[in-house]
C-alpha positions in Angstrom: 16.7 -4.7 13.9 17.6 -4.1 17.3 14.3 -3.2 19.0 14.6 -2.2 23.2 12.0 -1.7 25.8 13.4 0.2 28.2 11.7 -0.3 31.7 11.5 0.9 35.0 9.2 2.3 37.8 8.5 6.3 38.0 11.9 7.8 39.0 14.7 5.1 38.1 16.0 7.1 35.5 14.8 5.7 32.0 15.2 9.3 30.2 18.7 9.9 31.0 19.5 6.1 30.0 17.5 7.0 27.1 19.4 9.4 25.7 22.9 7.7 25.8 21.3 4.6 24.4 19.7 6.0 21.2 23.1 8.0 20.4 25.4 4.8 20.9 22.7 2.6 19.2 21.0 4.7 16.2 17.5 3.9 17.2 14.3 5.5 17.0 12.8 6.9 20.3 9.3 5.8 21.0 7.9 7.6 23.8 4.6 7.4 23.7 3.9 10.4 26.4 5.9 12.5 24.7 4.7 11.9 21.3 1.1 12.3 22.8 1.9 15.8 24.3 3.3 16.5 20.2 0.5 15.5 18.4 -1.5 17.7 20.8 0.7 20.9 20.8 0.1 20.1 16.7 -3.1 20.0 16.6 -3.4 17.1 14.5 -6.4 14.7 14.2 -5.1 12.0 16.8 -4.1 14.9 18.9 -7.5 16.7 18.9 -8.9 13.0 19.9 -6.2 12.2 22.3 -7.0 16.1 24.4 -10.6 15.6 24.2 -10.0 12.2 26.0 -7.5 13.4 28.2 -9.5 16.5 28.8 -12.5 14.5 30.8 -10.2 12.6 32.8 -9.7 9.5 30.8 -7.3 6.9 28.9 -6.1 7.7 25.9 -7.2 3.9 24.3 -4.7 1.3 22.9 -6.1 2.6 19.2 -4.9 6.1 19.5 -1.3 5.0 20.9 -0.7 2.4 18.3 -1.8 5.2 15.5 0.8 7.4 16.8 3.8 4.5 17.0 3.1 3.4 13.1 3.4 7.2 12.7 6.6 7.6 14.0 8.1 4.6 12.9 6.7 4.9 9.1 8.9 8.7 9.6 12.4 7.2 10.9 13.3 3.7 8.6 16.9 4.3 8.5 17.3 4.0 12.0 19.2 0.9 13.5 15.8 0.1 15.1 13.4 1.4 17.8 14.2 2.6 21.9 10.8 1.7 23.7 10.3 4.1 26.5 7.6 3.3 28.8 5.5 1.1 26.2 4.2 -1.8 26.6 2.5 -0.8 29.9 -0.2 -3.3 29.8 -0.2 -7.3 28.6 -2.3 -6.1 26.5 -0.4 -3.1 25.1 2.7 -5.7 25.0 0.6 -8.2 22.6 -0.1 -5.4 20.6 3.9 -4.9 20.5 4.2 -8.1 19.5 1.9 -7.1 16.5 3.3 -3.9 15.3 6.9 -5.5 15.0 5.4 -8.7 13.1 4.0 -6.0 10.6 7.4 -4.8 10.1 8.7 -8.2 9.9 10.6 -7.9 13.3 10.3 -8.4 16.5 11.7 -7.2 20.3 14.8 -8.0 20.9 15.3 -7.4 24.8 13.4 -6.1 27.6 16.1 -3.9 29.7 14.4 -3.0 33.3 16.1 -0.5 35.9 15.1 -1.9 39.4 15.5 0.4 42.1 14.5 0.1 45.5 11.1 1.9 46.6 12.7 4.5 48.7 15.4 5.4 46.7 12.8 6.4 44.0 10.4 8.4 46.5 13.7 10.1 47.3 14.9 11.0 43.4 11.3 12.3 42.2 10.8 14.8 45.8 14.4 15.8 45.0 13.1 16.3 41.2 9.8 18.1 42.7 12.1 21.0 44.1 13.0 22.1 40.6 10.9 20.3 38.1 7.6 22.3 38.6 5.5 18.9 38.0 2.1 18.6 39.2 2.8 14.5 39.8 5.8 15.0 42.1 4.4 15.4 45.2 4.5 12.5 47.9 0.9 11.2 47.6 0.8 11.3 44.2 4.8 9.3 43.7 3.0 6.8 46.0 0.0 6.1 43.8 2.4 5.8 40.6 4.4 3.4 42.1 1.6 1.6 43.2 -0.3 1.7 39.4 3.8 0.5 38.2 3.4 -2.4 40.5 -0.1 -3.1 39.7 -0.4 -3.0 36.1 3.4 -3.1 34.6 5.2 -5.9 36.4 2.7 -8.4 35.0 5.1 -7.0 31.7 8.1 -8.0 33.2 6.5 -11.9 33.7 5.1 -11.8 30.1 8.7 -11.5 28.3 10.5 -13.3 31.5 8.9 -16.4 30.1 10.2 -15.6 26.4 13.4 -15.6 27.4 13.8 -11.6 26.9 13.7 -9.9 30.7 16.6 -8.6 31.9 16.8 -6.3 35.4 19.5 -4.3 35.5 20.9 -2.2 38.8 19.4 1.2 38.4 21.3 2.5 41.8 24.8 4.1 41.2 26.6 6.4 38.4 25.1 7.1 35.4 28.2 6.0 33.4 28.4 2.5 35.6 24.7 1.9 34.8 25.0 3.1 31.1 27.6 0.4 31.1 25.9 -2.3 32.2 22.4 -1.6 29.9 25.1 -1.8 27.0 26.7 -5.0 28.0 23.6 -6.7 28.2 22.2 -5.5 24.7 25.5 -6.4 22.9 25.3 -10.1 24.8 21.3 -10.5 23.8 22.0 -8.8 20.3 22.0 -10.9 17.2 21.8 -9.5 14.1 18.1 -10.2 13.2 18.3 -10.5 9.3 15.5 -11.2 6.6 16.9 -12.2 3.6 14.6 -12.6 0.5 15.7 -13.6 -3.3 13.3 -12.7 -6.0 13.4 -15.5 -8.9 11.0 -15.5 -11.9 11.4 -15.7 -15.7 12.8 -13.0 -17.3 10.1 -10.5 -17.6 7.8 -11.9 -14.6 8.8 -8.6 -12.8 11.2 -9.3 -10.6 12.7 -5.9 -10.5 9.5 -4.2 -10.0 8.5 -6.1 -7.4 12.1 -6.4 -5.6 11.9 -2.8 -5.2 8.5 -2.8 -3.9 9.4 -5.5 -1.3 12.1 -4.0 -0.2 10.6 -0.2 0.6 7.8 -2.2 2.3 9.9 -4.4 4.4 12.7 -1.8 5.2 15.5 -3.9 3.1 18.3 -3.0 1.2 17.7 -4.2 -2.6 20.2 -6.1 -4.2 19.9 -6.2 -8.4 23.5 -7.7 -10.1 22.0 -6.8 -13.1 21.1 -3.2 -12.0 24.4 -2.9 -10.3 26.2 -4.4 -13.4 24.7 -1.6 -15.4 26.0 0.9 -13.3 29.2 -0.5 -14.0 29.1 -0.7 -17.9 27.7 3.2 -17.7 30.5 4.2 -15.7 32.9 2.7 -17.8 34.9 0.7 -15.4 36.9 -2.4 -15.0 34.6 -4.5 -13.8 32.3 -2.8 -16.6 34.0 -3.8 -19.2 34.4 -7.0 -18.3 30.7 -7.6 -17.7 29.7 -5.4 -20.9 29.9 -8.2 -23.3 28.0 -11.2 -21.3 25.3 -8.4 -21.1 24.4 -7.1 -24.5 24.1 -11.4 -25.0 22.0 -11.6 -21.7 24.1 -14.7 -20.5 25.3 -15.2 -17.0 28.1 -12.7 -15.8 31.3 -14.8 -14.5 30.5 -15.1 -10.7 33.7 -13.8 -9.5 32.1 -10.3 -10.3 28.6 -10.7 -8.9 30.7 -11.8 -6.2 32.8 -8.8 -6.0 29.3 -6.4 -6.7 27.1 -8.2 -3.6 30.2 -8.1 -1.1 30.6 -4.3 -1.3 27.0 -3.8 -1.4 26.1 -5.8 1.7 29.1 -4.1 3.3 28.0 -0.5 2.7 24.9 -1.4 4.7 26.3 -3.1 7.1 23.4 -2.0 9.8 20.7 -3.3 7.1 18.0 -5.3 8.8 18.1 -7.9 5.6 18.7 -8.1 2.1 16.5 -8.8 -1.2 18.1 -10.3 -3.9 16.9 -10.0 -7.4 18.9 -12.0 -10.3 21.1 -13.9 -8.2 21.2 -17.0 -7.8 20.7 -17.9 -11.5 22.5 -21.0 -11.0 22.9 -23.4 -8.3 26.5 -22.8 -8.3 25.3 -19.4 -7.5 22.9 -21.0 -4.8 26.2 -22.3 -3.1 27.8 -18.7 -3.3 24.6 -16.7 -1.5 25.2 -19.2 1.2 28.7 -18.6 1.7 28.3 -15.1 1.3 25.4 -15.3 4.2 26.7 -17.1 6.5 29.7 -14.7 6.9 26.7 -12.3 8.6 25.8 -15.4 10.6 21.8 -15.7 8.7 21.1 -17.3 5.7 18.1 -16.8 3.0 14.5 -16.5 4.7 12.1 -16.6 1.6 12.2 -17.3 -1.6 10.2 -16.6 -4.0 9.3 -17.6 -7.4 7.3 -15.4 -10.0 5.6 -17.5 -11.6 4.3 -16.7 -15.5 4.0 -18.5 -18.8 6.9 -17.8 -21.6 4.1 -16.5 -23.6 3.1 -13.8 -21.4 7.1 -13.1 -20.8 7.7 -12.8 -24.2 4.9 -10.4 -24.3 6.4 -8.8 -21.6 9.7 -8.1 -22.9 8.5 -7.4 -26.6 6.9 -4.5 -24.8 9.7 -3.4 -22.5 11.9 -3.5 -25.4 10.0 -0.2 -26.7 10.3 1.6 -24.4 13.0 3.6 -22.2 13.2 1.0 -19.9 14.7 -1.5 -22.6 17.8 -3.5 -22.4 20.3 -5.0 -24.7 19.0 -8.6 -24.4 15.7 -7.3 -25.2 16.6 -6.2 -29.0 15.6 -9.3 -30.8 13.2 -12.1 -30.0 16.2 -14.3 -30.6 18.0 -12.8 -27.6 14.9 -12.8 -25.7 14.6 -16.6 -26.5 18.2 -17.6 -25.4 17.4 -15.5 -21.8 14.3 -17.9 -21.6 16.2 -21.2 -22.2 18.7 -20.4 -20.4 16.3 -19.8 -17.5 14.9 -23.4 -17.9 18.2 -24.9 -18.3 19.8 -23.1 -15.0 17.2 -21.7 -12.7 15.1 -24.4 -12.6 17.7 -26.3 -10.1 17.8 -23.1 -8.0 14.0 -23.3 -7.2 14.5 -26.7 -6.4 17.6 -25.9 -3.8 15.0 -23.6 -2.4 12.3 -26.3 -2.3 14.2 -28.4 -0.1 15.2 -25.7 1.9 11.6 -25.3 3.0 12.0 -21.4 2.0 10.3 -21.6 -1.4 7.1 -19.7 -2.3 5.9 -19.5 -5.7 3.2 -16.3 -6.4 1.3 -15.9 -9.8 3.2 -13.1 -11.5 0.3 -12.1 -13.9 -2.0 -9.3 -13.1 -1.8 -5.5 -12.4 1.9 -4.1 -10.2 -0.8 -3.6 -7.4 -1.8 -7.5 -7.6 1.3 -9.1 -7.4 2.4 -7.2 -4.6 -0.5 -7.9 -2.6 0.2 -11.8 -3.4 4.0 -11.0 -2.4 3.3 -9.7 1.0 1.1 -13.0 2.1 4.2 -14.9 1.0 6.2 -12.6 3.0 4.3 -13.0 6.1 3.8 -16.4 6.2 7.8 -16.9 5.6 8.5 -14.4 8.6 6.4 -16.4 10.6 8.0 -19.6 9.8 11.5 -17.9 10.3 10.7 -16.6 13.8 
């Protein structure tokens, strides 16, 4: 994800620069004044406690603020990722940054700040004062709120200076020329930030089930062959018919169309912030393949994790899926549900290994309830982003 905090003292123009950089960029605004002044002209809960605060001259606390950010960002997960205006204010509001973004399994990319020089922002905000009706533009109250910027919010600027993410940009000159230069630096600092996760398990450990789940929660696009190959076979085209026979057996598809599936996937969601991968690898000729196919986006897989559950409780598994809507072709028989299991042994197994070495591997216990897995997942999860970043 591309995540921004926009910076700058009272006057130096961070709306306008805003607004062109959440058009060019796709992100979500966060601003938490204005989101403040909306959950108050709503009358929702954190509003009614946010006015009552604000009401008898006080702060609206860290809790309240951080309330309304998960809001917003829970409402706008398609976006490329998230325009800070104005937040973090405080070290400690800029830890808590650091917070929200690891629960998303993300973190800030850049720190952009417009620097302009103390007079030339007095100057802007009395200019602004003739037309903007504001009760804060006058010239005692400019010079407190430069003051309270210097004060409170440049110990920001020291706090990701030392990580490596502070960058002051020239906030003096033509919109366009300043525009210009915000954007230079972004697409110099900008990496794409992928989390890649492949879901391996015996066949009927839940892989599917819990791929989808993983990916809704972590804001990744979900990657199935096998749900993909369906498709295919129901729509009764080339690739289809190729892969209908391999799948009524429940053997491996030839690669070259996995291949073919994954590459047209990944590049539909080209903006994705990472990718889970369900059924693939099955082989550690496939294992080779994901690489390659990675490393083209410059990232490579994060996590992986194994489903772990005893062939008797898969059997039991499939025996059961087979009855109902959700059945498949390989699930007819116990025969066919056998061969699926031996095959597993015969060439998964080596994947997991691959994995091991790789230092990426986590195995979960895949019996329980839907809710209980999941809950196991996300540890794994977080303790693989941490390792990651």
């Amino acid at each position: 994800m591309l995540n921004i905090a926009l910076f700058g003292p009272p006057g130096a123009g961070k709306g306008t620069q805003s607004k062109l950089l959440l058009e060019k960029y796709n992100l979500t605004y966060i601003s938490t004044g204005d989101m403040l002044r909306e959950e108050i002209a709503q009358n929702t809960q954190l509003g009614v406690e946010a006015k009552a605060i604000i009401d008898k001259g006080g702060l609206v606390p860290d809790e309240i603020i951080v309330q309304i950010i998960e809001k917003k960002v829970t409402m706008n997960l398609e976006s490329r990722g998230i325009l800070f205006d104005g937040f973090p204010r405080t070290i400690v509001q800029a830890y808590i940054l650091d917070g929200l973004l690891l629960k998303m399994n993300t973190s800030l990319t850049c720190m952009l700040s417009l620097e302009v020089p103390n007079d030339e922002l007095m100057n802007r905000m009395l200019e602004r004062s003739k037309t903007s009706g504001r009760a804060d533009d006058t010239l005692e109250v400019i010079k407190v709120r430069l003051q309270e910027y210097e004060n409170k919010t440049k110990p920001v600027i020291d706090f990701y200076r030392e990580k490596g993410k502070y960058f002051p940009i020239l906030g003096v000159g033509g919109i366009d020329a300043i525009f210009k230069n915000l954007c230079q630096t972004i697409d110099k600092t900008f990496t794409q930030d992928y989390f890649n996760i492949v879901v391996l398990g015996r066949p009927g450990s839940g892989k599917g089930t819990q791929g989808e789940i993983l990916a809704r929660k972590n804001n990744l696009v979900y990657i199935s062959t096998g749900k993909m190959l369906r498709q295919e076979i129901a729509n009764d085209s080339e690739i289809g018919r190729i892969a209908k026979p391999y799948m009524e057996r429940g053997e491996i598809v030839p690669d070259e169309i996995a291949i073919k599936l994954i590459e047209r996937k990944i590049e539909k969601n080209a903006s994705a912030h990472g990718f889970i991968f369900k059924g693939f690898p099955r082989t550690i000729v496939q294992a080779y393949i994901l690489d390659g196919l990675l490393r083209r986006l410059d990232t490579r897989v994060s996590c992986m994790l194994n489903l772990k559950l005893s062939t008797l409780d898969a059997i039991k598994r499939l025996n059961t899926r087979a009855k109902t809507e959700r059945s498949r072709p390989y699930d007819a028989t116990t025969e066919l549900i056998l061969n699926r299991l031996e095959e597993y042994e015969k060439k998964t197994k080596p994947v997991i290994d691959y994995y091991k070495k790789q230092s990426v591997f986590f195995e979960v216990d895949g019996a329980g309830t839907t809710e209980e897995v999941s809950e196991r997942l996300d540890e794994a999860v977080k303790e693989a982003y941490k390792q990651v970043k």
